[in-house]
C-alpha positions as CSV (number, residue, x, y, z in Angstrom):
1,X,10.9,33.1,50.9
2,X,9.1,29.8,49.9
3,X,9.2,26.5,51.3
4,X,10.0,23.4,48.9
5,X,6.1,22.4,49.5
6,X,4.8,25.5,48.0
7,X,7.3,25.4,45.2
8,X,6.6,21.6,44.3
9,X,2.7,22.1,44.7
10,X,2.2,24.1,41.7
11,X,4.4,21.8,39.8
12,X,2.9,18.8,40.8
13,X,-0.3,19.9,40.1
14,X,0.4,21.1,36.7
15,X,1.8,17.3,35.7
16,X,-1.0,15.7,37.2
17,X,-3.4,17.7,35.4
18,X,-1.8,17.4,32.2
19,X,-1.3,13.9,32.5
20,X,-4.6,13.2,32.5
21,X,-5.8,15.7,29.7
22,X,-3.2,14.9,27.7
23,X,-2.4,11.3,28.4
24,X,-6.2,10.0,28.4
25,X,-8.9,12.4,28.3
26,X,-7.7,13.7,24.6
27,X,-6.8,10.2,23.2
28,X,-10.5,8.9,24.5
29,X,-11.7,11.5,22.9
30,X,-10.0,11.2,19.5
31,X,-10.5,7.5,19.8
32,X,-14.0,7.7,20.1
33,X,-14.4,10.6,17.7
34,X,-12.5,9.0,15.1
35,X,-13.5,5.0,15.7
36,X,-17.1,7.2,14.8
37,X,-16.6,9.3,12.1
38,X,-13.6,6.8,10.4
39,X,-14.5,3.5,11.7
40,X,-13.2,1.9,8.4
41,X,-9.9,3.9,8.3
42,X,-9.2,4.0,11.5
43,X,-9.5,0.5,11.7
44,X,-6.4,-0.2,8.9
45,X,-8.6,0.3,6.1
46,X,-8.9,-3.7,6.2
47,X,-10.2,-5.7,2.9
48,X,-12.5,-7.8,4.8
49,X,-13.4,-11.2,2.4
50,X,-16.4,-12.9,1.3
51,X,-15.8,-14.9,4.1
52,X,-15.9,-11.9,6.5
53,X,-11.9,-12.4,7.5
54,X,-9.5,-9.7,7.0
55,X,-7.6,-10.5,4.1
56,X,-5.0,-7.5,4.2
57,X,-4.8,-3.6,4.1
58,X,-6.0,-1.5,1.0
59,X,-3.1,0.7,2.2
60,X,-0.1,-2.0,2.0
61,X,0.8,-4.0,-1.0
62,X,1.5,-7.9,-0.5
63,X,4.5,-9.6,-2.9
64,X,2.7,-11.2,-5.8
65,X,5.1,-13.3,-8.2
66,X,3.0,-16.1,-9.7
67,X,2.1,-15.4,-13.5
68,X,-1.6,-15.7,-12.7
69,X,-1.1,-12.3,-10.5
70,X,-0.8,-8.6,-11.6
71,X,2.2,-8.0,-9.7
72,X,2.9,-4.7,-8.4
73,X,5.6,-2.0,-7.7
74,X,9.0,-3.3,-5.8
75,X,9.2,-3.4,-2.4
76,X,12.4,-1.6,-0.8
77,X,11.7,-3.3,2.6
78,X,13.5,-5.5,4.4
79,X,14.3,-8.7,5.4
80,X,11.2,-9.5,3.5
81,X,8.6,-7.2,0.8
82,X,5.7,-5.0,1.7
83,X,7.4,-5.3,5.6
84,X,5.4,-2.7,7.0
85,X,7.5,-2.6,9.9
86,X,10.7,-1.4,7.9
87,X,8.9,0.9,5.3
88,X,11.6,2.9,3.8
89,X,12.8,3.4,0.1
90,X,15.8,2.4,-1.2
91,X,17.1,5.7,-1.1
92,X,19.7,4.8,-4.1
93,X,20.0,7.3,-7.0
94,X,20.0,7.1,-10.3
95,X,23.3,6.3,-10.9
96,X,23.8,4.2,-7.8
97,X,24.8,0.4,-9.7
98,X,22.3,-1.2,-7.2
99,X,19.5,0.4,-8.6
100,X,20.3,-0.2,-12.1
101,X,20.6,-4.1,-10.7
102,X,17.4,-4.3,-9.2
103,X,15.2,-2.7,-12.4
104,X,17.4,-4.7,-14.6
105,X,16.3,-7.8,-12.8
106,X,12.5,-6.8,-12.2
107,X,12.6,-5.9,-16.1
108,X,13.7,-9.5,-16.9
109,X,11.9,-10.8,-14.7
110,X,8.6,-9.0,-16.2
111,X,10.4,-10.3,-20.2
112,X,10.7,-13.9,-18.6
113,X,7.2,-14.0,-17.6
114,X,5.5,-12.6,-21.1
115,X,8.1,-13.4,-23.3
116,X,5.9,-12.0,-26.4
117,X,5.1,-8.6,-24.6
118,X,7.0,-6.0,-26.9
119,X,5.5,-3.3,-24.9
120,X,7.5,-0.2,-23.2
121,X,7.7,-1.3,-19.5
122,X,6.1,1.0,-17.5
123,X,8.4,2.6,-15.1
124,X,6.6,2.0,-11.7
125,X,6.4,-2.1,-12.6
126,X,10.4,-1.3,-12.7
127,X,11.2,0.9,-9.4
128,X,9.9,1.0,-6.1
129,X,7.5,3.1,-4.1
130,X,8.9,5.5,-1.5
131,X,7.6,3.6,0.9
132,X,8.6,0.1,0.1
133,X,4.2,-0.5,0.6
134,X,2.7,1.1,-1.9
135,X,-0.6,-1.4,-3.3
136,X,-0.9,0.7,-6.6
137,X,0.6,0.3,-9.9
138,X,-0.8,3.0,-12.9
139,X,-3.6,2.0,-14.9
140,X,-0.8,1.4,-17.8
141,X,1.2,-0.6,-15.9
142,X,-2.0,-3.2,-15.0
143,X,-2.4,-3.1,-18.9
144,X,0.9,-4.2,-19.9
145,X,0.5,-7.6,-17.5
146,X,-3.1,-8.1,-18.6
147,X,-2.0,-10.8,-21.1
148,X,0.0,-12.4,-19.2
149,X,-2.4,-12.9,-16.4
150,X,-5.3,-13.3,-18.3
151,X,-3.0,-16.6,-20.4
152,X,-2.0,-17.8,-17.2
153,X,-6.0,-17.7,-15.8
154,X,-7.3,-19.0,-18.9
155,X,-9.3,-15.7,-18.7
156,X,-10.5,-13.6,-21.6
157,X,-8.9,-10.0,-21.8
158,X,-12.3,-8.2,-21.8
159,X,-13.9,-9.3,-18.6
160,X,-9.7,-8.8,-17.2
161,X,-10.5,-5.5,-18.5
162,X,-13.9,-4.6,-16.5
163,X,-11.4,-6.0,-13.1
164,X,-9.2,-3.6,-13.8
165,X,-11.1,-0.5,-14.3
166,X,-13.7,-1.8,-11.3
167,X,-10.4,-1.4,-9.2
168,X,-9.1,1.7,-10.8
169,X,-8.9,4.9,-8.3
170,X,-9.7,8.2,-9.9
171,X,-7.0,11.3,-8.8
172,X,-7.7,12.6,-5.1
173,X,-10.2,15.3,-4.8
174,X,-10.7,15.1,-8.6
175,X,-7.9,16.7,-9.6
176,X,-4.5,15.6,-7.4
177,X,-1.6,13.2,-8.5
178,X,-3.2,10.1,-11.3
179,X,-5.5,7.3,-11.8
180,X,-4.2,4.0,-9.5
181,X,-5.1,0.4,-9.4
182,X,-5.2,-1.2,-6.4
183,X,-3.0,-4.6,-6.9
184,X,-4.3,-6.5,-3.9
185,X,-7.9,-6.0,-4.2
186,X,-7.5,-6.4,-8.3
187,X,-6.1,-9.6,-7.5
188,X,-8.4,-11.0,-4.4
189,X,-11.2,-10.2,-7.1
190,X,-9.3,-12.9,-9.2
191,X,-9.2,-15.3,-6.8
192,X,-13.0,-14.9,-6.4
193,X,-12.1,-13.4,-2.8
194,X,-13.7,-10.3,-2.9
195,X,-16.6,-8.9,-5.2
């Protein structure tokens, strides 16, 4: 029969040792693997400024609702927008009243702001992301505000234009989901932030 000691030993042993591998020799070593091979992504994708300051993540949207801004997809978060901390959807359906409130408002809100826009609002400037961050809008959707913003910037549209496809992002891998623009960068560029 065996004692408690050489029971526990084994046991003991087999924590300890796992502790370590698993609780700091692997995450050193993906640390340092990654920090090297993904220094920008593993570091939040950060837009870093003319200035050399952090400005915000390429991967998170921030809440633009001045008329001089291309203003991008609604934010489900709460208690404020792009809260990265509470990233969730909505989760209403289509025939929940509280979504046909919030794109009824976001569409009148889009009519208030370019009154003479008779365009088809594209749907993504009308319904939020699954995520409540997402910093893209389509290509279509950065089209339909380009009067407005370039009105409101005393900006011609072509050079808007060259902005806009500058911060376009192809599909992933060539071929997966469709062309993006990234809102915040589009609009750092704007604001002469970024190049």
């Amino acid at each position: 029969m065996k004692t408690i000691t050489e029971t526990l030993r084994p046991a003991v042993a087999s924590l300890a040792l796992f502790t370590v591998l698993c609780g700091a020799i692997y995450p050193a070593f993906s640390t340092v693997m990654l920090q090297s091979l993904f220094s920008n992504k593993a570091q939040g994708s950060l837009i870093v400024g003319k200035d050399g300051k952090p400005l915000g993540s390429e991967l998170i949207g921030q809440n633009f609702s001045d008329p001089k801004y291309f203003w991008g997809r609604l934010s489900a978060t709460s208690p404020y927008a792009y809260n990265a901390i509470n990233s969730s959807g909505s989760n209403f359906g289509g025939n929940n009243p509280a979504l046909t409130d919030a794109v009824k408002g976001r569409v009148e809100a889009l009519k208030t702001a370019d009154a003479n826009n008779t365009r088809a609002i594209p749907v993504d400037l009308a319904t939020a992301s699954g995520s409540g961050l997402d910093p893209h809008i389509s290509p279509a959707a950065a089209e339909y505000q380009l009067g407005r913003v370039a009105k409101a910037r005393n900006m011609g549209t072509d050079k808007m234009r060259q902005l806009i496809e500058k911060y376009t992002e192809g599909r992933q891998f060539g071929l997966l989901g469709e062309p993006t623009v990234n809102v915040l960068k589009l609009n750092l560029a704007l604001d002469g932030k970024i190049d």
